[in-house]
TORMIKOL-902080 format. One record per residue: residue in one letter; x, y, z of N, C-alpha, C in turn. Coordinates in steps of 0.02 Angstrom, whole numbers, plus 50000, padded with zeros to 5 digits. Each point is the difference from the previous one (the first is absolute). Example, Ala and Ser with C-alpha at 12.3 -4.5 7.8 and 13.67 -1.06 7.14 Angstrom:
2
a506604971650390499555005950000500455006050000/s499825005349964500425005950003499615005550037/
***
This chain:
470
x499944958249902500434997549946500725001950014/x500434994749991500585002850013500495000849929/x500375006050016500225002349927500785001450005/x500434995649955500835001550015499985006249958/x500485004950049500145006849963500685000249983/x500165003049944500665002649959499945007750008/x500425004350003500485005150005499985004449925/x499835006350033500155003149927500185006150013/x500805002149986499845007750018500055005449939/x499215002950042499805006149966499715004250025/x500055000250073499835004350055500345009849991/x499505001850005500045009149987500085003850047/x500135002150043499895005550048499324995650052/x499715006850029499494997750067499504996949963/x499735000549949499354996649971499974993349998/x500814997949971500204993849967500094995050069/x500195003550058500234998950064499274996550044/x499395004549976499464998150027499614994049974/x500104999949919499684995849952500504992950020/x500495000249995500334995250029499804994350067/x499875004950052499874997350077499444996749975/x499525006549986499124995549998499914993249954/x500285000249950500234996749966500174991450016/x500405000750053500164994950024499524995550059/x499615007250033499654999950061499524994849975/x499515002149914499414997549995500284992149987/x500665000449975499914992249970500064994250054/x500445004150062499934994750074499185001150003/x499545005549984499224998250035500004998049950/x500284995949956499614993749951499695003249944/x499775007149999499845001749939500395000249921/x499525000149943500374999549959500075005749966/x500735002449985500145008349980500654998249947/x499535005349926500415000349946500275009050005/x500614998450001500275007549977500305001449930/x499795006249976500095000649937500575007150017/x500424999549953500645005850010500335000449927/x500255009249987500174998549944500534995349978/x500394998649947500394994449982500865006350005/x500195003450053500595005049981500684994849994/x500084999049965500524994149966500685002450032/x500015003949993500815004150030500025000050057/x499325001050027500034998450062500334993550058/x499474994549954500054992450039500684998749970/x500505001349949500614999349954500555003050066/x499835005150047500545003450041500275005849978/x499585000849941500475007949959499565005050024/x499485000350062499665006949996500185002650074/x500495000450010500425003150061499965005550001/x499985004850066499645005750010499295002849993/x499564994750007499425002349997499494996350048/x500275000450077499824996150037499734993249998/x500294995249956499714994849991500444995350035/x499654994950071500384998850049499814991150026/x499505000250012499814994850057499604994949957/x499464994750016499874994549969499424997550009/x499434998949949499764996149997499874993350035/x499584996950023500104995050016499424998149967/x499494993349948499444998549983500114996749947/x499534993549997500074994949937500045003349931/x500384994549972500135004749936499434999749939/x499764996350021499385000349945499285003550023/x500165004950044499485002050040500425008249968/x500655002949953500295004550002499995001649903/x499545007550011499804998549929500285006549962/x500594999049975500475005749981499585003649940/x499935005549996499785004649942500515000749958/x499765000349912500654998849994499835006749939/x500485004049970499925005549971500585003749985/x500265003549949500655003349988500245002950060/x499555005650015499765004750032500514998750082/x499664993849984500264998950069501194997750012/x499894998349936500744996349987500335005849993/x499705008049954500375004949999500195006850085/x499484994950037500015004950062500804997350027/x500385008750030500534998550057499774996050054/x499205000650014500114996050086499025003349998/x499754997450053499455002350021499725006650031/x500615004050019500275006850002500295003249969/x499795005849963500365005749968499515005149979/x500365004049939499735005650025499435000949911/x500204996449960499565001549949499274997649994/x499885005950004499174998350019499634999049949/x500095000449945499504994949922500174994849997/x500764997350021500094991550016499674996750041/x500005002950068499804996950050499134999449972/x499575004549990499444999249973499864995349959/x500584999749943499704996049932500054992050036/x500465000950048500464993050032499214996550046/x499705004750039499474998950021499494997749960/x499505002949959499684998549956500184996249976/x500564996049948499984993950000500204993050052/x500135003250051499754993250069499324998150011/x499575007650005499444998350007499484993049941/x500375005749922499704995649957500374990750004/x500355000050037500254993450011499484997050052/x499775003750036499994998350052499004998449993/x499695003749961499235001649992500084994349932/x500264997949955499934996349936500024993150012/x500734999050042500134993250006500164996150088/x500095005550046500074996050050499204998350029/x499715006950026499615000050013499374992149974/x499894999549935499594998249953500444990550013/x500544996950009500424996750022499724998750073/x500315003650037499884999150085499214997950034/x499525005749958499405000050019500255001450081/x500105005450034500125001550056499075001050025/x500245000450086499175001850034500175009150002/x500535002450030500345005850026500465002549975/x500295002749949500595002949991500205008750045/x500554999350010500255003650055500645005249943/x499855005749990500115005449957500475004750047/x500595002349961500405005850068500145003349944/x499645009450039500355005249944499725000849917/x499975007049966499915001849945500334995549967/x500334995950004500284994349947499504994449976/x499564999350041499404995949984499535002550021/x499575006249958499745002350028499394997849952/x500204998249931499294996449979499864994049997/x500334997450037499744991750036499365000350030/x499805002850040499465001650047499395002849963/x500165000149932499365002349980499914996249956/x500434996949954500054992349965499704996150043/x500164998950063499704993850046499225000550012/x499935004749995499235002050043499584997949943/x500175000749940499534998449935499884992350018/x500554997050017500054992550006499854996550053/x499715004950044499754996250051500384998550074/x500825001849994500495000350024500025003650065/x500065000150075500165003150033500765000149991/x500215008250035500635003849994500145004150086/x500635001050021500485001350042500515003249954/x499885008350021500425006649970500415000250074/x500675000849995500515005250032500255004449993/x499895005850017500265006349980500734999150076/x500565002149949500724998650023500395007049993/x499505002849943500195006849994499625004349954/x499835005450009499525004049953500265002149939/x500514997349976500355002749919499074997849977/x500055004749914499554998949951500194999349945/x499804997749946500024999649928499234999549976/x500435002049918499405002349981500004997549912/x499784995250000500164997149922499115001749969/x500014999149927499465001249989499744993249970/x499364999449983499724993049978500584995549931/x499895008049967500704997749938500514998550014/x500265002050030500744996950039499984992750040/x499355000650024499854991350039500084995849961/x499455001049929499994995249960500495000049949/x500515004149987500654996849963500244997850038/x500054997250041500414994450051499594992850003/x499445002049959499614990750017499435000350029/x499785004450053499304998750043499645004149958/x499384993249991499405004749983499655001850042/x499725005450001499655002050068499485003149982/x499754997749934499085002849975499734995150058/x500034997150033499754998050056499935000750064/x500435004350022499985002550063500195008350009/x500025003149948500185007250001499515003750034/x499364999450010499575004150024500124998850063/x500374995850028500004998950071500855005450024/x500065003249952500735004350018499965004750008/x500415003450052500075007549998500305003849962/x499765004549957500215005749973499985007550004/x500415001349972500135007650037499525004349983/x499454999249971499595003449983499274993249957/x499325000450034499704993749981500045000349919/x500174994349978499534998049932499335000149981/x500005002049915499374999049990500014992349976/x500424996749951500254995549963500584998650022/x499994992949978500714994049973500385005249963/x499795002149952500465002149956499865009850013/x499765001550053500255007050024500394999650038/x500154994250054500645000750034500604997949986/x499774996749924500794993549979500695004549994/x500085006349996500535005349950500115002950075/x499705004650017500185004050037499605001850071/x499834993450015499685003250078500264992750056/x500565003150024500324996150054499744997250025/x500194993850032499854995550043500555000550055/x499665000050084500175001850058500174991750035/x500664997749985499844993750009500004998350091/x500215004650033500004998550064499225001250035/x499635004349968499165002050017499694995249985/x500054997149914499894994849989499934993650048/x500424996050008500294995250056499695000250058/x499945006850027499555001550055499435001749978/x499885001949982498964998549985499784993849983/x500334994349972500114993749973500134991850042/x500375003050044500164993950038499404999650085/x499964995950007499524995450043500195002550071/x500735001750020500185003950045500685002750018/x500215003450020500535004349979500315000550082/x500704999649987500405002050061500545004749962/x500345002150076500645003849988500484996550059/x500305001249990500844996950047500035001550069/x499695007750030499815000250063499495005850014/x499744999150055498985002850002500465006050016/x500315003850032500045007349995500055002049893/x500574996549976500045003749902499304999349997/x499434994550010499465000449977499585008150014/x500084999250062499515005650028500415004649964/x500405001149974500445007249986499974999649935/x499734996549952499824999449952499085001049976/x499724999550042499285002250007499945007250025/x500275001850045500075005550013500505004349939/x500324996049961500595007049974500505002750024/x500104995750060500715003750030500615003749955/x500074997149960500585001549956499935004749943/x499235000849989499965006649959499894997549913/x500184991750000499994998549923499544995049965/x499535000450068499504993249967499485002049979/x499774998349963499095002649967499614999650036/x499535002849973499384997850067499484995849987/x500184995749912499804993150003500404994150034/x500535001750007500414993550062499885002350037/x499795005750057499864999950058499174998250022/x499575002749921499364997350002499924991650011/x500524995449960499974995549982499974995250067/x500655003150024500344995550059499685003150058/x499655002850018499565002950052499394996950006/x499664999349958499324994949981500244992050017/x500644998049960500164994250011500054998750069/x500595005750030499854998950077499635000150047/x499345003950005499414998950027499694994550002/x500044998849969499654992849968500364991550001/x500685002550039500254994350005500354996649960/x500275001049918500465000649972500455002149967/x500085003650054500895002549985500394998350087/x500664999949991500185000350063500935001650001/x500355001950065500625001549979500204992650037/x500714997449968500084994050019500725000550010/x500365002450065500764999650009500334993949961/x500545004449950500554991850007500484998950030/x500224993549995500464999050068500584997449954/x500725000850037500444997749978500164991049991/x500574998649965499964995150007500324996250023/x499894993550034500164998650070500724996249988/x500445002649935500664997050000500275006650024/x499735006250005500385004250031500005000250080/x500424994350015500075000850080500874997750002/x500225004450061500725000750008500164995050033/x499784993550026500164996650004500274993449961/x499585001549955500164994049944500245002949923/x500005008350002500165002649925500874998149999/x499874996349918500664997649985500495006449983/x499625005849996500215005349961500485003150065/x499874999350052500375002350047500734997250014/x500435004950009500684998150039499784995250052/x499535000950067500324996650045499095000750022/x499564995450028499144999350020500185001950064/x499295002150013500045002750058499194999750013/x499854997750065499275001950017499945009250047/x499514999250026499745004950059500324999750048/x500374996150023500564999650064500645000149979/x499995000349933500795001649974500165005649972/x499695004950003499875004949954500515003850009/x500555001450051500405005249993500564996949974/x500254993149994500574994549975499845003049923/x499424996549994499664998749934500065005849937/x499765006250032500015004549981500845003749977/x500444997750054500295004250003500484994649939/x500044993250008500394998249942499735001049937/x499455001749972499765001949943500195006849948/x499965003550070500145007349984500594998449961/x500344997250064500814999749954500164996849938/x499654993649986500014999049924499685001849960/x499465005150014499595004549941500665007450004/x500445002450037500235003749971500684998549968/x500184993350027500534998249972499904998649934/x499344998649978499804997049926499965008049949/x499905004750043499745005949979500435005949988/x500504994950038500825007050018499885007050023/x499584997850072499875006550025500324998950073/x500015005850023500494999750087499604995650026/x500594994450004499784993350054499975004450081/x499234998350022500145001150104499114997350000/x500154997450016499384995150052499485004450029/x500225007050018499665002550039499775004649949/x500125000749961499615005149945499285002649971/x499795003050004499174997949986500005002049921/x499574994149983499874998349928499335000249986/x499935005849938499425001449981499934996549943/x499444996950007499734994649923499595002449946/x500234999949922499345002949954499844993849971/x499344996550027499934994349942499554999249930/x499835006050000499435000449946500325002049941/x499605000949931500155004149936500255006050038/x500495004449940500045007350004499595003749961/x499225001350035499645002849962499925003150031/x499885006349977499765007550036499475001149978/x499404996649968499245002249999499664995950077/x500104994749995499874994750069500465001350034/x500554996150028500314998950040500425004950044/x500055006349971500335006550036500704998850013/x500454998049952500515000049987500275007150008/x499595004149953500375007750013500115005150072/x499604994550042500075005450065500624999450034/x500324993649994500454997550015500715002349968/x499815000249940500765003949964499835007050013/x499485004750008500135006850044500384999250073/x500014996050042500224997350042500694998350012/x500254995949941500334995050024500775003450017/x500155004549962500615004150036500175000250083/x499495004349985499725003050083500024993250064/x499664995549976500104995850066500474996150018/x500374997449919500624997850011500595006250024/x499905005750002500625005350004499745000350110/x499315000649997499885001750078500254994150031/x499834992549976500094992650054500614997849961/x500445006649996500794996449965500214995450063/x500115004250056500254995750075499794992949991/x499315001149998499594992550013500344996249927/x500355001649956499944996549918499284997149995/x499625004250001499334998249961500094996249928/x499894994449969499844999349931499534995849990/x499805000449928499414999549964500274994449946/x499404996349991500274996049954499154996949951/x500295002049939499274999649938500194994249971/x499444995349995500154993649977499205000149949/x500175003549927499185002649963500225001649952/x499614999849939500195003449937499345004449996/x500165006349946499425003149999500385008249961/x499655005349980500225006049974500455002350028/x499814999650094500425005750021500524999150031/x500124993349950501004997750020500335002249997/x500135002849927500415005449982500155006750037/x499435001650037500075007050045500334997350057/x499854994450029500454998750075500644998249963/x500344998149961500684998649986500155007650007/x499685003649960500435008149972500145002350089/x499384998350034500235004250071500544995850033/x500074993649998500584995650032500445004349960/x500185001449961500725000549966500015006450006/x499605005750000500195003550010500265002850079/x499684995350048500225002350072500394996250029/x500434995849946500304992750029499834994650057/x499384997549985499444996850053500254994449972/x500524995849960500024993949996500034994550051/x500455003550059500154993550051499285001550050/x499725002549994499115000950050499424999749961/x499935000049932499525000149968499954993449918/x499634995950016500194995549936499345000349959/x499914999049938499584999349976500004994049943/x499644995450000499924994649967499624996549936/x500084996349973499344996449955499734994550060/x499195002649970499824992350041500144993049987/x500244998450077500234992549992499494998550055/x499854993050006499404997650052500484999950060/x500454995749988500534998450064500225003250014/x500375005949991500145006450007499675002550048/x499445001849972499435002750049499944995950044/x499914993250011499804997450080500565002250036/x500615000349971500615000950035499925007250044/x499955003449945499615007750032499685001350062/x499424994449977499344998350072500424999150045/x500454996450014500444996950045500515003350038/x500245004349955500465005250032499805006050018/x499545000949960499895009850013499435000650046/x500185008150044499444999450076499415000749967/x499975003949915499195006650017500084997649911/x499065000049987499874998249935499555008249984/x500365002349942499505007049983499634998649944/x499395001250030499384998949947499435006050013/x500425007049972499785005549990499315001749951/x499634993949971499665000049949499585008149995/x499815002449946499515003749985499204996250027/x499904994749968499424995649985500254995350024/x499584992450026500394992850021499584995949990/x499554996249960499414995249998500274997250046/x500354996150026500384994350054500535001249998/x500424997149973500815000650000500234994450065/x500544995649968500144995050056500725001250027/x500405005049979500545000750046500164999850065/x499405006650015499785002150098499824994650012/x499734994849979499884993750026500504992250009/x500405002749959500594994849980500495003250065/x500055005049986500855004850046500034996150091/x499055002050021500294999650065499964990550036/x499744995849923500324992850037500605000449994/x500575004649987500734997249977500255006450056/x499405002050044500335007750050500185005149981/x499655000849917500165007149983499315003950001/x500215005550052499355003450003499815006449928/x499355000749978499705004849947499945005450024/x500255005049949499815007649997499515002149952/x499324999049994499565000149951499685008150025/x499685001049926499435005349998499354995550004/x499565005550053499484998450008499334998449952/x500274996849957499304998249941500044989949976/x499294999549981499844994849970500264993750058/x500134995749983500244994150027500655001250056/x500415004149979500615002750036499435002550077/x499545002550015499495002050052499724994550021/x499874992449965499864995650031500474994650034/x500735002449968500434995950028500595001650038/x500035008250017500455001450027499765005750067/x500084997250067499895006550055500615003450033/x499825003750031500615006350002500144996750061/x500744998350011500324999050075499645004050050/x499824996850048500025005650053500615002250055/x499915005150029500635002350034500404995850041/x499744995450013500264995150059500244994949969/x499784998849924500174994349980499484992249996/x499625002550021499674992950043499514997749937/x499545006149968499734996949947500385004949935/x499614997349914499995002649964500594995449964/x500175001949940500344994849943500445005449956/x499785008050010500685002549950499885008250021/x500115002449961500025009749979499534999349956/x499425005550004499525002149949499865007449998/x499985002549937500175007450010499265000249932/x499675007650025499405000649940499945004149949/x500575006150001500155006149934500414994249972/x499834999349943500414996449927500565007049983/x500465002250042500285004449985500864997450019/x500455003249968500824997650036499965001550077/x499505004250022500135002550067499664993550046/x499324998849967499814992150025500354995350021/x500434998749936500494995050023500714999150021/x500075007650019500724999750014499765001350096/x499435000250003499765001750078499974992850024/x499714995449955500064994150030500644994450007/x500405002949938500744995749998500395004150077/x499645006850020500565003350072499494994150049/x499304999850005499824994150056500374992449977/x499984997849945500374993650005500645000150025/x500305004750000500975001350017499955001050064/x499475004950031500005001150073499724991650034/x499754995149969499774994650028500644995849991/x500515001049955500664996049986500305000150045/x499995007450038500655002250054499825000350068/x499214995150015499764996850024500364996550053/x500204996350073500394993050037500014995149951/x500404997949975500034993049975499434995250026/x500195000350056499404993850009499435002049999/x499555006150011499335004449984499884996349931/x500495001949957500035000049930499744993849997/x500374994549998499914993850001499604994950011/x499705001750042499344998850062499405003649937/x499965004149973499595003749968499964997149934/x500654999649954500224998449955499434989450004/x500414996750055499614992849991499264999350017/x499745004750030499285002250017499804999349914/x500165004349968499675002949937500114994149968/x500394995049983500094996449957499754993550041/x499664996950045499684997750026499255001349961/x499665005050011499445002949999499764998349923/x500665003649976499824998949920499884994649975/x500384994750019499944994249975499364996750005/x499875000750057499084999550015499705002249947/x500155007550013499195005349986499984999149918/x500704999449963499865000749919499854992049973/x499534998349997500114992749978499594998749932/x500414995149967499604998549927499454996450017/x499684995450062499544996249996499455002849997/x500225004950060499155007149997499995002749941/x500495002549940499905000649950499604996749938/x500414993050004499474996349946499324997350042/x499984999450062499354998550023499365004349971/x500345006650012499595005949977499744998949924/x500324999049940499954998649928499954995450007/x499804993250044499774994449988499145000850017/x499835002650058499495001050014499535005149942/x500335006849959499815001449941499854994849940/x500094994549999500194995649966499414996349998/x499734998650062499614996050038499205003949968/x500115006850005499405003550015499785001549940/x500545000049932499674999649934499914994749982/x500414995750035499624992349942499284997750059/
***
């Protein structure tokens, strides 16, 4: 069937980035796919700036089934930090989503991402419904039956199929006060379950991180034995290439890379009002400033220190992210006068490709990483990653070797400032590198990448899941 698509942007961060691609993938394989999203009005309006909301939709419009709810009109953006909004905001998508789309669509498969729909999967199963859970990230909530149903869902129908923090005897012994686990839920519930990449999985069965129960590791361990669960890399998306990004000063392929590079630099610092020189090495932050995930804080223990040691070199850094720990990198810029080497930004999309474009080294220090698509974005545009060794960041990033010949970035394994200030001295010692070593190394990697990260093996993968429940 062929289907004209219209444009909608309401694209979020990496989730929105993935839902997007596949999105598009199934409707060239001809399948027919309804997406349901909340209705964030401020959003699609242009007023919800700063909250990574960037890129686009592409899918018929009557195939696009907006949830519609206060809840959602009073949210800043799909990111922030109040967590009884974001909940209540959830719960009524779902009840949008279990009342009237669902019951509307008559879907074969609905495809669920995250504690935000986490009682879809158990609504469906009553109905006969196969389900596709993504875990994107292990946040939890915890609403109780009473709280579900002042939002609209009745769920005297599927409650026994939920996790709670302690079993029920009764409907009405768990209605008040015995939580519901909506991410356990979801996973005991759905037909088969992935995560973003097979190392977070395994490190999530195992407990790597010290915070998962040992009904999600029971859950997803059984599932995986058995053949459904699986980790499923995502891949960037394929408008991020430096040859054709509009976002760039000046395109450049793999044989242009030192032109390319070097005029970028110069209009990302000219845009940034930091010491214009071509030869500078530019360190990239593209993520939130969160210091529970992302390890923002190792970096501001740091950041004195490496800008004061690679003064010669003018080392600078440049944050293109919103997040808590903004406020702490301004106080240290101003207090050490790091303005002309150190910038810090709101996220802008273009901005950031500009970033990709100019700067040598992307730091993605994470604590935790389900996937994360930066290290995967940086080195098609020749910026090599300084990642910690966990989750997806381990499936997508290998350590240079000495010669140069293989490997894609710096990987360091203490989550400590000493971790990563050991690997920002190997990325600097690889800067001051022959030019042409560099270069030669530099178009190697962004060659490779372009290959090795691809969205087709991605949605092939969730197409073939696709295949195996219906």
């Amino acid at each position: 069937m062929c289907l004209k698509a219209e444009k909608l942007r309401v694209k979020s961060g990496g989730l929105a980035d993935v839902s997007a691609t596949l999105v598009d993938y199934l409707i060239q394989d001809g399948a027919d796919v309804h997406l349901a999203i909340p209705n964030y009005r401020n959003i699609f309006q242009g007023t919800g700036s700063g909250n990574n909301i960037s890129a686009t939709y592409t899918h018929p419009k009557s195939r696009i089934h907006l949830a519609e709810d206060c809840a959602f009109y009073r949210c800043p953006g799909a990111y922030h930090d109040n967590a009884d909004q974001l909940r209540g905001a959830a719960i009524a998508f779902q009840r949008e989503v279990i009342n009237h789309i669902i019951p509307r669509v008559r879907p074969d498969i609905v495809h669920c991402n995250d504690w935000m729909t986490g009682l879809i999967p158990a609504a469906c199963k009553k109905l006969g419904i196969k389900t596709l859970f993504s875990i994107h990230n292990i946040h939890r909530e915890y609403p109780t039956l009473a709280e579900v149903e002042s939002k609209g869902i009745d769920v005297s129908g599927f409650w026994d199929l939920l996790h709670f923090a302690y079993y029920p005897n009764s409907f009405q012994d768990a209605y008040h006060h015995n939580p519901i686990d909506l991410l356990s839920s979801a996973i005991q519930n759905a037909d088969f379950v992935s995560t973003v990449s097979p190392t977070f999985l395994e490190e999530i069965t195992h407990n790597r991180h010290g915070r998962i129960p040992p009904s999600i590791q029971w859950d997803l361990r059984v599932k995986t034995d058995s053949g459904y669960a699986s980790g499923i890399l995502n891949a960037p998306d394929p408008s991020y290439n430096p040859a054709l990004d509009a976002a760039l000063f000046e395109n450049y392929t793999h044989s242009e890379v030192r032109q390319g590079k070097s005029a970028n630099k110069l209009a990302l610092q000219r845009r940034l009002n930091l010491l214009e020189n071509s030869s500078t090495p530019i360190f990239f932050w593209p993520s939130r400033l969160d210091p529970v995930q992302k390890g923002c804080q190792l970096l501001a223990e740091i950041l004195y220190q490496i800008t004061a040691d690679y003064r010669a070199e003018n080392l600078q850094i440049v944050m293109v992210g919103d997040g808590v720990f903004k406020t702490h990198f301004h106080e240290i810029v101003s207090h050490h006068g790091l303005h002309d080497r150190v910038a810090i930004m709101d996220f802008d999309e273009e901005l950031a490709r500009l970033a990709y474009g100019g700067s040598d080294f992307i730091l993605m220090p994470s604590s935790y990483e389900p996937c994360g698509l930066p290290q995967m974005i940086g080195p098609r545009y020749g910026t090599l990653p300084i990642a910690h060794n966990t989750g997806g960041l381990r499936d997508t990033v290998t350590q240079l070797s000495d010669d140069f010949s293989t490997g894609t970035g710096f990987i360091f394994d203490h989550f400590d400032a000493c971790g990563l200030r050991w690997a920002i001295d190997q990325a600097m010692a690889f800067h001051k590198s022959h030019k042409d070593i560099r270069e030669a190394t530099i178009s190697r990697i962004m060659r490779e990448s372009t290959n090795h990260f691809s969205t087709e093996i991605m949605c092939e993968k969730y197409s073939d899941i696709y295949k195996k429940l219906a």
